[in-house]
PyMOL Python script that loads the backbone (N, CA, C, O; Angstrom):
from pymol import cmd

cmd.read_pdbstr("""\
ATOM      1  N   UNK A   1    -136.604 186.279 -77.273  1.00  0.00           N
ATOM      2  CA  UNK A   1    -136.032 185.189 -76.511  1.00  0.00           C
ATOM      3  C   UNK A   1    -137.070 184.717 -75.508  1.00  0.00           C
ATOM      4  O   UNK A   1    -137.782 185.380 -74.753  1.00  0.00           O
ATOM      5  N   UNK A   2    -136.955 183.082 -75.732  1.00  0.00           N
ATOM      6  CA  UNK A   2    -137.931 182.616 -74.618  1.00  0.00           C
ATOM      7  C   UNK A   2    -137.640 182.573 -73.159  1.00  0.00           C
ATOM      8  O   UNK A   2    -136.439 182.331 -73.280  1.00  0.00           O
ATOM      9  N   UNK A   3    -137.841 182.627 -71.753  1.00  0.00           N
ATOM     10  CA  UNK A   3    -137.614 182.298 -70.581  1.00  0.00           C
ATOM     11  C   UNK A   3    -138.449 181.384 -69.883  1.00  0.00           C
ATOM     12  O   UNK A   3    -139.592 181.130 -70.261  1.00  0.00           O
ATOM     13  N   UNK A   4    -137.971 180.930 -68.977  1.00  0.00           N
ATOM     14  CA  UNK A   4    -139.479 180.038 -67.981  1.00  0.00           C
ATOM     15  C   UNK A   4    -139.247 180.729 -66.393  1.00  0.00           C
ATOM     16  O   UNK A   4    -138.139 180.822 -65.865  1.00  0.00           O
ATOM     17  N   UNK A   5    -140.385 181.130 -65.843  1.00  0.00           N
ATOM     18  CA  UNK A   5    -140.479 181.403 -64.713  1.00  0.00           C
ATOM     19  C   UNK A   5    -140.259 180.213 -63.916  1.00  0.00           C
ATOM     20  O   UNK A   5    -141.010 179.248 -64.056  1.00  0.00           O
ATOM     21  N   UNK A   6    -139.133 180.190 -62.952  1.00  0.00           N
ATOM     22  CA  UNK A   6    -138.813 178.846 -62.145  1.00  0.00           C
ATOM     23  C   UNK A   6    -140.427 178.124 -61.728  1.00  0.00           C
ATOM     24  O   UNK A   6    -140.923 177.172 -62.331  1.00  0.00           O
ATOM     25  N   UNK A   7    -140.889 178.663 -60.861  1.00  0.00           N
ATOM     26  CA  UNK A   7    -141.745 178.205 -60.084  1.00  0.00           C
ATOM     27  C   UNK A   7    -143.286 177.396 -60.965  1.00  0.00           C
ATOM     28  O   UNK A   7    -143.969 176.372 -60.925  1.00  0.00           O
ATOM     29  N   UNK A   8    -143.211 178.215 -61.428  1.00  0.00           N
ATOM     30  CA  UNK A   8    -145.108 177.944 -62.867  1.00  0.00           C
ATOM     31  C   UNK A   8    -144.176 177.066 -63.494  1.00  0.00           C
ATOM     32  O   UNK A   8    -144.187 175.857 -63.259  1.00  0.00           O
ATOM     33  N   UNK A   9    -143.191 177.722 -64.450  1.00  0.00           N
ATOM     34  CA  UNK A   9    -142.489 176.748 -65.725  1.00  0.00           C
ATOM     35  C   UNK A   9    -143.498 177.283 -66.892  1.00  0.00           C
ATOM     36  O   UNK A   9    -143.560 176.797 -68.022  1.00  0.00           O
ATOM     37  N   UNK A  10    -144.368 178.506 -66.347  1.00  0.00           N
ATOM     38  CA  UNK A  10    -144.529 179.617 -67.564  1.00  0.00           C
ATOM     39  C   UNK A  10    -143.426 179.959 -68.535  1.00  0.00           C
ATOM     40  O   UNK A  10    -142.259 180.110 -68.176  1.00  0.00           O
ATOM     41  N   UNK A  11    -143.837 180.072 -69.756  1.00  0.00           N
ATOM     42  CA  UNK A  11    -142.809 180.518 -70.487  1.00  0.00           C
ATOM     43  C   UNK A  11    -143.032 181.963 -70.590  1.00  0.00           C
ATOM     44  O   UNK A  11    -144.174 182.368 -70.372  1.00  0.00           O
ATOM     45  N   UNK A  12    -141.903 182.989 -70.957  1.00  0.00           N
ATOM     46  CA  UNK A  12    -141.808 184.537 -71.085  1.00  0.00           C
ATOM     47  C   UNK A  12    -141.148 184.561 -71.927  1.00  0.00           C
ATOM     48  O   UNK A  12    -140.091 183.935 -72.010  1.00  0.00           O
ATOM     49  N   UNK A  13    -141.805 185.589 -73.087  1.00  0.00           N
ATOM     50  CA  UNK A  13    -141.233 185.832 -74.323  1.00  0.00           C
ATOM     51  C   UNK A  13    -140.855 187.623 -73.724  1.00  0.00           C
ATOM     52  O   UNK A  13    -141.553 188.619 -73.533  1.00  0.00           O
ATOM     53  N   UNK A  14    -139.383 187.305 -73.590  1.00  0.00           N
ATOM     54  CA  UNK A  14    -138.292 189.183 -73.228  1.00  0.00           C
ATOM     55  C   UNK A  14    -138.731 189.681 -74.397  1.00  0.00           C
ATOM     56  O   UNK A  14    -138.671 189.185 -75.522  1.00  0.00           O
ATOM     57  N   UNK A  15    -139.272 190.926 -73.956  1.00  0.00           N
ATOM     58  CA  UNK A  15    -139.342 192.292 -75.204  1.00  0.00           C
ATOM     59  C   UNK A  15    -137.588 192.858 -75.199  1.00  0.00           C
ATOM     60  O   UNK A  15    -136.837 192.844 -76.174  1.00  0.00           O
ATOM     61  N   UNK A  16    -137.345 193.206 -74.168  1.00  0.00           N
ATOM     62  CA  UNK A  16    -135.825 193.713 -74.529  1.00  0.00           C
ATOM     63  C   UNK A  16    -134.620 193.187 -73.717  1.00  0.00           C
ATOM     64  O   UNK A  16    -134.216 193.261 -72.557  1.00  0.00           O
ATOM     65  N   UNK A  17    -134.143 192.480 -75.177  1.00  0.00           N
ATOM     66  CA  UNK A  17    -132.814 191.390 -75.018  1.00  0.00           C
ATOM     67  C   UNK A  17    -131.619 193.196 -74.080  1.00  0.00           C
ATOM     68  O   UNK A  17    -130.891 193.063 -73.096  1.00  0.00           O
ATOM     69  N   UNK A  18    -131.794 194.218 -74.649  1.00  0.00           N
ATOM     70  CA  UNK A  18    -130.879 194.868 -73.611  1.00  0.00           C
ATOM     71  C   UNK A  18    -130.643 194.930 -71.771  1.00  0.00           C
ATOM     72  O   UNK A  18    -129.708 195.178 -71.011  1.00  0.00           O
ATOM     73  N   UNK A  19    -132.178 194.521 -71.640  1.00  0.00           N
ATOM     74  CA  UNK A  19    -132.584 194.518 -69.803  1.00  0.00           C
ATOM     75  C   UNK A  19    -132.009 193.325 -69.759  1.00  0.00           C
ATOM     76  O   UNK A  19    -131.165 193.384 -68.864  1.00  0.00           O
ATOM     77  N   UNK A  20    -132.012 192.356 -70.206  1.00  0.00           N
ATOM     78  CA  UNK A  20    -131.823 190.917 -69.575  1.00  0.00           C
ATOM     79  C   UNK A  20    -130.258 190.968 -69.340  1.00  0.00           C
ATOM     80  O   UNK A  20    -129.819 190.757 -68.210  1.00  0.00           O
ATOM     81  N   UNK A  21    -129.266 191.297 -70.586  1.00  0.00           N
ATOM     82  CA  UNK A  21    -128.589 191.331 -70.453  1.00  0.00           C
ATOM     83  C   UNK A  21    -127.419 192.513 -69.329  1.00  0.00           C
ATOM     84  O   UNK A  21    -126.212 192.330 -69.168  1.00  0.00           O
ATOM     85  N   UNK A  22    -128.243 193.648 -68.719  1.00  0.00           N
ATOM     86  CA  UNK A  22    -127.950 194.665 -68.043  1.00  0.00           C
ATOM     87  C   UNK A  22    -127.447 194.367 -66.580  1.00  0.00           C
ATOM     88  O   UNK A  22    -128.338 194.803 -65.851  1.00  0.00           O
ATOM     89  N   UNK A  23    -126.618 193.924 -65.938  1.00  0.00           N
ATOM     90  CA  UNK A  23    -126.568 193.561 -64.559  1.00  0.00           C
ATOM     91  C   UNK A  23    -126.994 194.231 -63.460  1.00  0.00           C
ATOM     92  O   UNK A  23    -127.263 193.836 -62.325  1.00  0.00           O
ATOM     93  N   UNK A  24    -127.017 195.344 -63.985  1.00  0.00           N
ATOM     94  CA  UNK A  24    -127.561 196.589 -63.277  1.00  0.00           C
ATOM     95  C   UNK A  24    -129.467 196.979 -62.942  1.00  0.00           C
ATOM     96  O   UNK A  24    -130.077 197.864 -62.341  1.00  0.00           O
ATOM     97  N   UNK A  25    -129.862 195.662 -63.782  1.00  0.00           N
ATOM     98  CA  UNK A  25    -131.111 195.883 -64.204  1.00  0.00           C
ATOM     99  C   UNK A  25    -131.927 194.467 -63.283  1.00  0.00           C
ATOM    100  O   UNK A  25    -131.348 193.381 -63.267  1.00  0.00           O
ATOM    101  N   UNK A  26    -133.226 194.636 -62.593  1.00  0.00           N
ATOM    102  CA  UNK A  26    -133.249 193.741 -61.471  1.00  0.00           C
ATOM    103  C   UNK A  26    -134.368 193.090 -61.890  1.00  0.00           C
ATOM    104  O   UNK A  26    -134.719 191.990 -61.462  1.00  0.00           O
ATOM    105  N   UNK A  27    -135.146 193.962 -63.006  1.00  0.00           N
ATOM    106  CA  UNK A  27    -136.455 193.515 -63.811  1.00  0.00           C
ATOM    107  C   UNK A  27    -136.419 193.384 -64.830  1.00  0.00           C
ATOM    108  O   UNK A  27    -135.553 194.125 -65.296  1.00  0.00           O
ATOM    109  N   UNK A  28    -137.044 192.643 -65.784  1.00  0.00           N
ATOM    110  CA  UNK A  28    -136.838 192.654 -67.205  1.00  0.00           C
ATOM    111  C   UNK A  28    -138.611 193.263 -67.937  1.00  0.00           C
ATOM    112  O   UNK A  28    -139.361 193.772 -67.104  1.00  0.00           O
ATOM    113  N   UNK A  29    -138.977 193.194 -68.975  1.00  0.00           N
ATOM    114  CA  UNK A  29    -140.205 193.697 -69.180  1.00  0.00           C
ATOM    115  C   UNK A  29    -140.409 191.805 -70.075  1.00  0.00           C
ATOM    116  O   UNK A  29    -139.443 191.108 -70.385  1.00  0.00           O
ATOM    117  N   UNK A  30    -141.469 191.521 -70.227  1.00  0.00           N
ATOM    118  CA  UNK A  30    -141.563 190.472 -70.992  1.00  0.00           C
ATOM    119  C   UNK A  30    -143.370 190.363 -71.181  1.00  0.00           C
ATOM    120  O   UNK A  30    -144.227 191.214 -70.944  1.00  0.00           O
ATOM    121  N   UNK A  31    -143.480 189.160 -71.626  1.00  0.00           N
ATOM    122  CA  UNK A  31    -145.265 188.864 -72.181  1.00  0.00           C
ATOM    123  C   UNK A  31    -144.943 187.275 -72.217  1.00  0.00           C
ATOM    124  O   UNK A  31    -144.130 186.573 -72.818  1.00  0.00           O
ATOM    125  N   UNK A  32    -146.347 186.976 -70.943  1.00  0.00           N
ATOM    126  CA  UNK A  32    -146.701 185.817 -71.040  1.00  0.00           C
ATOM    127  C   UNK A  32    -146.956 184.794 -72.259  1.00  0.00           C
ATOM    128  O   UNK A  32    -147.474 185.304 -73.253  1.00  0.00           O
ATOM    129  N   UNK A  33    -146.693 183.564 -72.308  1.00  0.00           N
ATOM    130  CA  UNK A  33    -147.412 183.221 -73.327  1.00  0.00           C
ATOM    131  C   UNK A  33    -148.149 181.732 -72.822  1.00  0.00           C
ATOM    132  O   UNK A  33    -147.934 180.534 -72.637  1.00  0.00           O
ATOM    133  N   UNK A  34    -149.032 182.649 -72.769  1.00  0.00           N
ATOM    134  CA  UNK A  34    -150.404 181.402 -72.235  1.00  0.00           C
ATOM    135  C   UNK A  34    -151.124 181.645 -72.804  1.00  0.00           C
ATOM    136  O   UNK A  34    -151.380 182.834 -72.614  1.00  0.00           O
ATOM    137  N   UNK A  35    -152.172 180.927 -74.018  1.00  0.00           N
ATOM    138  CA  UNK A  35    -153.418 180.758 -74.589  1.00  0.00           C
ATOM    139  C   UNK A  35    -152.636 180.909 -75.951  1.00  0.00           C
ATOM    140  O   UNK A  35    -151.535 180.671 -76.446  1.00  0.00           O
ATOM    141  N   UNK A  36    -154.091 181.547 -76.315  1.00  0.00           N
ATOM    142  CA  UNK A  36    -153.771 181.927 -77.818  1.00  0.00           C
ATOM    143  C   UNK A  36    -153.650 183.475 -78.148  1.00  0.00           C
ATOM    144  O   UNK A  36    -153.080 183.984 -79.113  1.00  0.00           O
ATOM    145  N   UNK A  37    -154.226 184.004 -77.263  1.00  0.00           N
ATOM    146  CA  UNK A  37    -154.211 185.407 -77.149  1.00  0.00           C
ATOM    147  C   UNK A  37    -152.884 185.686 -77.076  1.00  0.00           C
ATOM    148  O   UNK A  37    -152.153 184.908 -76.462  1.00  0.00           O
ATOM    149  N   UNK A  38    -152.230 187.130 -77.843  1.00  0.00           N
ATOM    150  CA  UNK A  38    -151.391 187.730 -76.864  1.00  0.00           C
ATOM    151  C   UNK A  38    -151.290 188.489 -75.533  1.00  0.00           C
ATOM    152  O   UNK A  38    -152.348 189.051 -75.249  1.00  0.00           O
ATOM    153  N   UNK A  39    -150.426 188.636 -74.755  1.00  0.00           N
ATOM    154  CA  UNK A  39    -150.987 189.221 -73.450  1.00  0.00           C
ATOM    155  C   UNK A  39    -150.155 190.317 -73.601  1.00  0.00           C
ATOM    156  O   UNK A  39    -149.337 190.581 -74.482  1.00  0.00           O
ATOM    157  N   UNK A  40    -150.628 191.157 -72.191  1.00  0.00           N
ATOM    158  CA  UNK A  40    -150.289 192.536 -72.250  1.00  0.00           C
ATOM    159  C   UNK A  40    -148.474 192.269 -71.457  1.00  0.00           C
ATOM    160  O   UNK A  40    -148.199 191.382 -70.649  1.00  0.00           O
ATOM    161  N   UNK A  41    -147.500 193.327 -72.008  1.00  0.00           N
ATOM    162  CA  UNK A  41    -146.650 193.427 -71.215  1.00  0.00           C
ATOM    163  C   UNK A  41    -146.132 193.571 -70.028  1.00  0.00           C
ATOM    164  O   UNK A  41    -146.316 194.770 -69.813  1.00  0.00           O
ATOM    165  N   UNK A  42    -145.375 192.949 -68.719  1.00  0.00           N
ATOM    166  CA  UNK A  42    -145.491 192.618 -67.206  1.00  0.00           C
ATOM    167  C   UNK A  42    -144.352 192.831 -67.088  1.00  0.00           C
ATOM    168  O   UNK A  42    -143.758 193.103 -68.131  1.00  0.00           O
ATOM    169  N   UNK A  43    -143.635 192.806 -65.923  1.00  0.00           N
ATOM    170  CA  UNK A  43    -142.557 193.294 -65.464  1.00  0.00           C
ATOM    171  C   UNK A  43    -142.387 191.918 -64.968  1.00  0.00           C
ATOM    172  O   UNK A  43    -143.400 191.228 -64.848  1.00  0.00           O
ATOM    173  N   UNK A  44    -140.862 191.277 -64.568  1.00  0.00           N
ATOM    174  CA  UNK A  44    -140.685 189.568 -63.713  1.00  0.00           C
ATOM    175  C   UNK A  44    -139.240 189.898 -63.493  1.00  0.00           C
ATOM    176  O   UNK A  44    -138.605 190.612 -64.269  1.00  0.00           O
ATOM    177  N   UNK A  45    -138.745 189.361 -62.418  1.00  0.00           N
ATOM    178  CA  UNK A  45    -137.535 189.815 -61.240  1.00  0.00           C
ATOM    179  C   UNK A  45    -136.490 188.705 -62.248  1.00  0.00           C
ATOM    180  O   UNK A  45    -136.812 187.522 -62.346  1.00  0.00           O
ATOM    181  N   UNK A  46    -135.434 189.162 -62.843  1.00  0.00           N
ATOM    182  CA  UNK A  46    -134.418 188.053 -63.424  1.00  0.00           C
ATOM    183  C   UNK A  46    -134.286 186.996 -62.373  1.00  0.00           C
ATOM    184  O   UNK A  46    -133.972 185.951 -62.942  1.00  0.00           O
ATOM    185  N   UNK A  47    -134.388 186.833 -61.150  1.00  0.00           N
ATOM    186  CA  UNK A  47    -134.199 186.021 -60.034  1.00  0.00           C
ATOM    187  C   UNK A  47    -134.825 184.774 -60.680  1.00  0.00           C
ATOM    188  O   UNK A  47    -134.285 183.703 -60.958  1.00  0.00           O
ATOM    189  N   UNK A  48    -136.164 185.196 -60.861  1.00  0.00           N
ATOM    190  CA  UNK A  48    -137.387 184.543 -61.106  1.00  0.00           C
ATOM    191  C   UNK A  48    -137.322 183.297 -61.911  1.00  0.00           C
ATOM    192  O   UNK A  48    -137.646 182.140 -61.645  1.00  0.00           O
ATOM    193  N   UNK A  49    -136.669 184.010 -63.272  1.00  0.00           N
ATOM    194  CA  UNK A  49    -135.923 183.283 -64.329  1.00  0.00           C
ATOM    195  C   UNK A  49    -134.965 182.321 -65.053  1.00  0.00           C
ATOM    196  O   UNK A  49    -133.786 182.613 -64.855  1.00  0.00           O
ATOM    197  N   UNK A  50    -135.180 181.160 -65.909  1.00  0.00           N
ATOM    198  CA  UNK A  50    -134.342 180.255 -66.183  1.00  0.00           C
ATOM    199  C   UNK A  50    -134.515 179.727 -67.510  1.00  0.00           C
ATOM    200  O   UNK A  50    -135.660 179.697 -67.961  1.00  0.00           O
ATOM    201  N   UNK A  51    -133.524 179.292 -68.224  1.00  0.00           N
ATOM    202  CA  UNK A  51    -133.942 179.380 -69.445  1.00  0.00           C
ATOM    203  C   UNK A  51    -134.262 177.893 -69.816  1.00  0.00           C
ATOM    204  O   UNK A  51    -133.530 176.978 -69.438  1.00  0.00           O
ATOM    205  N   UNK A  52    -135.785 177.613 -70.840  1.00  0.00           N
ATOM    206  CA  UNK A  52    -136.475 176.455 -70.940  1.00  0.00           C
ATOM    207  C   UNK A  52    -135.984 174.982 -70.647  1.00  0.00           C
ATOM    208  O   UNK A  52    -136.718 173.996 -70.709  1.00  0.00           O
ATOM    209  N   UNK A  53    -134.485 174.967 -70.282  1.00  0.00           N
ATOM    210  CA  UNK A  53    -133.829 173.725 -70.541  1.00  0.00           C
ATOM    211  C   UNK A  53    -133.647 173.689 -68.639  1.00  0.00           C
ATOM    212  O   UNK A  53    -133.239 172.702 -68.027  1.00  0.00           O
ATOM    213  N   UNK A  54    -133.969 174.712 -68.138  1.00  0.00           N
ATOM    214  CA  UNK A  54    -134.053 174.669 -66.601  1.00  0.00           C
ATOM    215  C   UNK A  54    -132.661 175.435 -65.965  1.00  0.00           C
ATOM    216  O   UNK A  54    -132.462 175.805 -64.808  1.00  0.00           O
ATOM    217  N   UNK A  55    -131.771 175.533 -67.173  1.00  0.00           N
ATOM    218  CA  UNK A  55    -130.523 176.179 -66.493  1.00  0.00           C
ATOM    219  C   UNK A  55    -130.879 177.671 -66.491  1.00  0.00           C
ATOM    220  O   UNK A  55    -131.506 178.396 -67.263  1.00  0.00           O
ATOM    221  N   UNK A  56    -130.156 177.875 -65.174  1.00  0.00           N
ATOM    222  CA  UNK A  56    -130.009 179.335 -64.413  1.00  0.00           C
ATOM    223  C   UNK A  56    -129.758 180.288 -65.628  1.00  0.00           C
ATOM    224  O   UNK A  56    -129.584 179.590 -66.627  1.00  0.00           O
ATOM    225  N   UNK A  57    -129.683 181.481 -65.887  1.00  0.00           N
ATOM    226  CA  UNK A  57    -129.366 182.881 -66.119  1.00  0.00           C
ATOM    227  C   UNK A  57    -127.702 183.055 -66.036  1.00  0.00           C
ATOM    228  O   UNK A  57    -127.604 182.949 -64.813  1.00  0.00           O
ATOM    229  N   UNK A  58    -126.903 183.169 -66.305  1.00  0.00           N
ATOM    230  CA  UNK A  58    -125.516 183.595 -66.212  1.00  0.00           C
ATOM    231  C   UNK A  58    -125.575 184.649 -65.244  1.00  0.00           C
ATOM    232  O   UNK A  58    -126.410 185.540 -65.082  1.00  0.00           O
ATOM    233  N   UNK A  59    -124.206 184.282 -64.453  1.00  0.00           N
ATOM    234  CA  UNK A  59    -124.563 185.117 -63.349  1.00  0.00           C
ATOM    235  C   UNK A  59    -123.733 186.971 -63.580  1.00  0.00           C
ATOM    236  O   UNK A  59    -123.690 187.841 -62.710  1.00  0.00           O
ATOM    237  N   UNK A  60    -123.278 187.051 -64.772  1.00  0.00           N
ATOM    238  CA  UNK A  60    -122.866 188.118 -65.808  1.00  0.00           C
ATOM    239  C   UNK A  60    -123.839 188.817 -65.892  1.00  0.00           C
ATOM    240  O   UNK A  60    -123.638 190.031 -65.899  1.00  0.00           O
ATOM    241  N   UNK A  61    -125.669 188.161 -66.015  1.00  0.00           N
ATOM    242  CA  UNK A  61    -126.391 188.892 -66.406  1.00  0.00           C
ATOM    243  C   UNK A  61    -127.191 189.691 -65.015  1.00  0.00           C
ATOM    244  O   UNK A  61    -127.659 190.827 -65.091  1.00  0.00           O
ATOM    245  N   UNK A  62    -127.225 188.874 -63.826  1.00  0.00           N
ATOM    246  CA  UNK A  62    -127.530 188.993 -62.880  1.00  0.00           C
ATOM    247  C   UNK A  62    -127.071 189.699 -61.696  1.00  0.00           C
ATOM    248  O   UNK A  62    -127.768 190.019 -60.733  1.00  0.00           O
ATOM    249  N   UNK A  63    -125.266 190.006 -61.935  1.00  0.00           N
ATOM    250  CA  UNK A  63    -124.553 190.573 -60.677  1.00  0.00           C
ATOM    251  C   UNK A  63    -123.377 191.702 -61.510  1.00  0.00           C
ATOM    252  O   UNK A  63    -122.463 191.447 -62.294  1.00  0.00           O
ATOM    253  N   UNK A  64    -123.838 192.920 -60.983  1.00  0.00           N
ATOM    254  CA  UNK A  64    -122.607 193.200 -61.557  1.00  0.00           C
ATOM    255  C   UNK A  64    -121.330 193.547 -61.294  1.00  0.00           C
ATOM    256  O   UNK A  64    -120.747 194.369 -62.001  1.00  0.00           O
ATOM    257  N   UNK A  65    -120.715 192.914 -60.172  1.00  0.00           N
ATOM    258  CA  UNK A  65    -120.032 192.774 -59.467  1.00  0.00           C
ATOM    259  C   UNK A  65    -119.447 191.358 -59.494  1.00  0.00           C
ATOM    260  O   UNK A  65    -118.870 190.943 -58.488  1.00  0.00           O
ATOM    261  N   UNK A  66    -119.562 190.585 -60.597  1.00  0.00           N
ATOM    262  CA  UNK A  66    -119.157 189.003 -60.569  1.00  0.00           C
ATOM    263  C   UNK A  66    -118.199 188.942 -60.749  1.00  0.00           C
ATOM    264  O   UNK A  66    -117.921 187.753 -60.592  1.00  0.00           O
ATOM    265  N   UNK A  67    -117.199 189.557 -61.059  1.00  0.00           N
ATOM    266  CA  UNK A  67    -115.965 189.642 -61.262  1.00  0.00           C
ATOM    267  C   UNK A  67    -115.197 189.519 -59.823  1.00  0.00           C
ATOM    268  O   UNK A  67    -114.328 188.737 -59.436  1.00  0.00           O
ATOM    269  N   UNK A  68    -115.786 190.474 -59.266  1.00  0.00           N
ATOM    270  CA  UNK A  68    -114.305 190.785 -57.863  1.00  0.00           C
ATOM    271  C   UNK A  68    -115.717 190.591 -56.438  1.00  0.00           C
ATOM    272  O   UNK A  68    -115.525 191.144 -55.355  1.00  0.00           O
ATOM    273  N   UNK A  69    -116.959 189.802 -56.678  1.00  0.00           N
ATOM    274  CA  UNK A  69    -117.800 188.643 -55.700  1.00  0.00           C
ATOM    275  C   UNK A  69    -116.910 187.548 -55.140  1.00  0.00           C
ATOM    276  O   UNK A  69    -115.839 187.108 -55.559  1.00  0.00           O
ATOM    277  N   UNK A  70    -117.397 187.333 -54.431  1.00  0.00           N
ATOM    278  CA  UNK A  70    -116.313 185.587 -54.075  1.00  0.00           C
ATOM    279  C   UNK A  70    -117.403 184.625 -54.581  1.00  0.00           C
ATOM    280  O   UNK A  70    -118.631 184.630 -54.660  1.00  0.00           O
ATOM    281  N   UNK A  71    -116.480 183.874 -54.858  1.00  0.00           N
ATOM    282  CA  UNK A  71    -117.657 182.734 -55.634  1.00  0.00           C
ATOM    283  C   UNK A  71    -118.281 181.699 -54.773  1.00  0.00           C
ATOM    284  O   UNK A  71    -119.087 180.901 -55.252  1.00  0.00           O
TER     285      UNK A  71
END
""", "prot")
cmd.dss("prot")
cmd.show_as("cartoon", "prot")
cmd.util.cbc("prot")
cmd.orient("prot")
């Protein structure tokens, strides 16, 4: 799965669709994709994150407490 880092508008290709989806989980592991090279695997804060069309992360994936949070 692709992501974009808000700020660059880097794209991040997630190694594991289980972290992203983890609410409990505050980092995800992923790999840049800039050039042609592949790059080495990095750690990036779900905060960070939005998916290519610019919309936010579900906040399911982000809090795990969204249920009984005030909205």
């Amino acid at each position: 799965m692709l992501l974009q880092i808000k700020d660059s508008g880097e794209l991040v290709k997630i190694l594991e669709i289980e972290e992203l989806l983890d609410p409990n989980t505050d980092v995800v592991r992923g790999q840049d994709q800039e050039g042609q090279e592949e790059q080495e695997p990095d750690t990036f804060k779900k905060e960070n994150l939005v998916f290519p069309s610019g919309e936010g992360l579900p906040r399911c994936w982000l809090d795990a407490d969204y249920r009984t949070a005030n909205s």
